[in-house]
Structure formats: C-alpha cells, structure tokens
PAPASE-239767 format. One record per residue: residue number from 1; residue in three letters; x, y, z of N, C-alpha, C, O in turn. Coordinates in steps of 0.1 Angstrom, whole numbers. Layout:
BEGIN
{rec NUM 'ala' {X Y Z} {X Y Z} {X Y Z} {X Y Z}},
...
//
This chain:
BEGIN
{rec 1 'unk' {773 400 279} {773 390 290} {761 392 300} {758 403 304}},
{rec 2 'unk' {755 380 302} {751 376 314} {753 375 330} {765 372 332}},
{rec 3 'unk' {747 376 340} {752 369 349} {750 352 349} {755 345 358}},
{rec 4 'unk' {745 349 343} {746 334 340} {758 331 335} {760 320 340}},
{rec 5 'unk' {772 333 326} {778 337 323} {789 338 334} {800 335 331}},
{rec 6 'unk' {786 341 347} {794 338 358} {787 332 372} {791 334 384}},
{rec 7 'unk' {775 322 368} {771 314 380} {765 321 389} {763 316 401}},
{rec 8 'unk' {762 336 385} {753 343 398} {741 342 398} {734 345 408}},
{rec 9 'unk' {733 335 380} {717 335 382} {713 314 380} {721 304 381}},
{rec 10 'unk' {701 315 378} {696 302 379} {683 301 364} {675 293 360}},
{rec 11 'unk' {689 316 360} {679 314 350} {661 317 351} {654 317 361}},
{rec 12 'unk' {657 318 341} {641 322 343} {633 309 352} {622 312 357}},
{rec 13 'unk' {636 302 353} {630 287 355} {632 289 376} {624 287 385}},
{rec 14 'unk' {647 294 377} {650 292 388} {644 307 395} {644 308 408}},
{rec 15 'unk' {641 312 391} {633 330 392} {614 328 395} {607 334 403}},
{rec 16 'unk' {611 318 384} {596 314 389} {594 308 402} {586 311 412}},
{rec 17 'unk' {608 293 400} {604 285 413} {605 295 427} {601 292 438}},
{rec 18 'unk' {612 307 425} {618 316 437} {602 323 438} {596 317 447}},
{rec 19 'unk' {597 329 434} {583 330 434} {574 326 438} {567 333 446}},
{rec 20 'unk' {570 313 433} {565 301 439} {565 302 451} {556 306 457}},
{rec 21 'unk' {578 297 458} {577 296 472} {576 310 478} {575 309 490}},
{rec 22 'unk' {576 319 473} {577 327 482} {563 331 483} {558 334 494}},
{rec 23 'unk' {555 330 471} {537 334 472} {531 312 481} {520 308 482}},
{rec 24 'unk' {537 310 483} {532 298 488} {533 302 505} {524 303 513}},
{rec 25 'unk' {551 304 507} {548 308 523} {542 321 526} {538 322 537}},
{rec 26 'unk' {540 329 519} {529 339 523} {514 334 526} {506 337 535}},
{rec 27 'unk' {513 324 513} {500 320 516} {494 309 533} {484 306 539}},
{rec 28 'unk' {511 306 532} {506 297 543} {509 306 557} {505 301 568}},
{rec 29 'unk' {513 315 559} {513 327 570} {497 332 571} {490 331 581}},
{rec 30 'unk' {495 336 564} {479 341 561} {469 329 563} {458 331 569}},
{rec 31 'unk' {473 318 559} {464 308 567} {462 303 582} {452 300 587}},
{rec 32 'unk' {475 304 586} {479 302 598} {474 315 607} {469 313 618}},
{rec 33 'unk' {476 328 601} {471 341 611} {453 338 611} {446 342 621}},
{rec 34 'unk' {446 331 598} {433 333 600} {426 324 606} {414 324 609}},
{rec 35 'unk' {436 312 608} {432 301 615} {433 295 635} {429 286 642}},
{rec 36 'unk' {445 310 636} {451 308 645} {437 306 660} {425 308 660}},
{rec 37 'unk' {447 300 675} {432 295 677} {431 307 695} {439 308 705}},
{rec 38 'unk' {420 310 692} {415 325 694} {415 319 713} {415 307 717}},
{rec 39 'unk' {414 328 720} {411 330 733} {416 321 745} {409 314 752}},
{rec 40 'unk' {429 323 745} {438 313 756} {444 299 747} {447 289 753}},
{rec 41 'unk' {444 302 732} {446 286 728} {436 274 723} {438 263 718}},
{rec 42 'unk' {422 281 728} {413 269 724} {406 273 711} {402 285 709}},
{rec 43 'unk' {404 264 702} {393 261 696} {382 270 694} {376 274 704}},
{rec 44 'unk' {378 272 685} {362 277 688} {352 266 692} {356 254 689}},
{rec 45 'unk' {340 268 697} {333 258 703} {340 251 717} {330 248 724}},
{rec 46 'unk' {348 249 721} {354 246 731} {359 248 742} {366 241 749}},
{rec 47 'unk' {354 264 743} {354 272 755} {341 265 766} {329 262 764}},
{rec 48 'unk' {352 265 779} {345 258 792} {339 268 800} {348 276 803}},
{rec 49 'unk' {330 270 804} {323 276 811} {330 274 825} {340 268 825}},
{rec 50 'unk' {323 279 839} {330 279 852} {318 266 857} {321 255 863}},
{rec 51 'unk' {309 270 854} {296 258 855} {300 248 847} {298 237 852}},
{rec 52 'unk' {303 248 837} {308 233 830} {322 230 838} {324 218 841}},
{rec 53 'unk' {327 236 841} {341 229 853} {332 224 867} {334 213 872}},
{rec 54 'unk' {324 231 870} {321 233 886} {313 214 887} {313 204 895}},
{rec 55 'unk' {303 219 870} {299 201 870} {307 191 868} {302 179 868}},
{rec 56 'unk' {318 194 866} {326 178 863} {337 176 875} {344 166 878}},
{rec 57 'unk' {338 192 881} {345 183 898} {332 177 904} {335 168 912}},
{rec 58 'unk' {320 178 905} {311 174 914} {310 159 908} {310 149 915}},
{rec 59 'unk' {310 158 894} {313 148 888} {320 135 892} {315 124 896}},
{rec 60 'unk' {333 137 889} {340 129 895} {340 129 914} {347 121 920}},
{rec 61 'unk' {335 136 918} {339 133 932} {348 141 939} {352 137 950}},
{rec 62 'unk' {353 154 933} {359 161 937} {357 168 948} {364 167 959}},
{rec 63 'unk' {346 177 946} {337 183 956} {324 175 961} {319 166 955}},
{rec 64 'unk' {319 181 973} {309 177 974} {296 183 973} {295 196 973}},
{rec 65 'unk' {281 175 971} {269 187 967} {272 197 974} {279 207 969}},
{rec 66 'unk' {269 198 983} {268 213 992} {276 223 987} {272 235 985}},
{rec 67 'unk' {292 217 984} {301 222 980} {292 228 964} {288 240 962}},
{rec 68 'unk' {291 219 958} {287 224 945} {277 231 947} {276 239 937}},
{rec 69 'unk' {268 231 956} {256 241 956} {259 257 959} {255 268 955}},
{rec 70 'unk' {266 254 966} {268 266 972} {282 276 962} {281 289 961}},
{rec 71 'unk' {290 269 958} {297 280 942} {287 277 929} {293 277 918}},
{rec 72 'unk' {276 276 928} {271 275 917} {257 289 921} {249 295 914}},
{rec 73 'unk' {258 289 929} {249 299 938} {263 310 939} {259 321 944}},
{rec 74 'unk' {273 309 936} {279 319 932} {283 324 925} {285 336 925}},
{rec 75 'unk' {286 314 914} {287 316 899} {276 324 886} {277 330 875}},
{rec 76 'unk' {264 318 895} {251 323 886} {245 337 895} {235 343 890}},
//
C-alpha cells in the first residue's frame, strides 16, 4: 500500500506542481530583494538634492530670492 491508498498524497503530478510553486515564490522573493528600492524608498535616479528642493520652493514662491540666496550659500 500506498499513501494514495488512503488520500494523504496527490500523486507525482501533485508533487511537481508543489515544486513549481515553491521555486516560483522563491524566485519572486529574490526578485523583489534585488529590486527592492534603495535609500528612503526612492528609485534610483530620483534622489533630490537639498539644492533641487531649495529651487523649486523659490520656484513656486515659497521663499523669497534673498531667502534662497542666502540657504544656497549654505548648502554649497
């Protein structure tokens, strides 16, 4: 006797597909750890500078020149 024989296996068929997924979610863990996104959450390429912030409050109107002159003369 088997354990098929008393409903505890699924057979060679049900033994691959168990495999299958299990090399599939590994594979997708390993994708996810190599993809994951580096340095606070962003992106590569997408990291903001304090000078790329400091220009886009002067930008909109946030600060004023002086203002911006004078932390950009601090930043650099």
């Amino acid at each position: 006797m088997n354990y098929m024989d008393y409903g505890y296996g699924t057979g060679h068929a049900g033994g691959i597909v168990m495999w299958i997924i299990v090399i599939a979610v590994a594979a997708l863990l390993f994708y996810l750890a190599v993809n994951a996104p580096k340095g606070g959450g962003r992106y590569k390429g997408q990291e903001e500078s304090a000078l790329d912030i400091l220009k886009k409050r002067y930008a909109s109107g946030e600060i004023s020149k002086e203002e911006f002159e004078e932390k950009k003369k601090d930043i650099l």
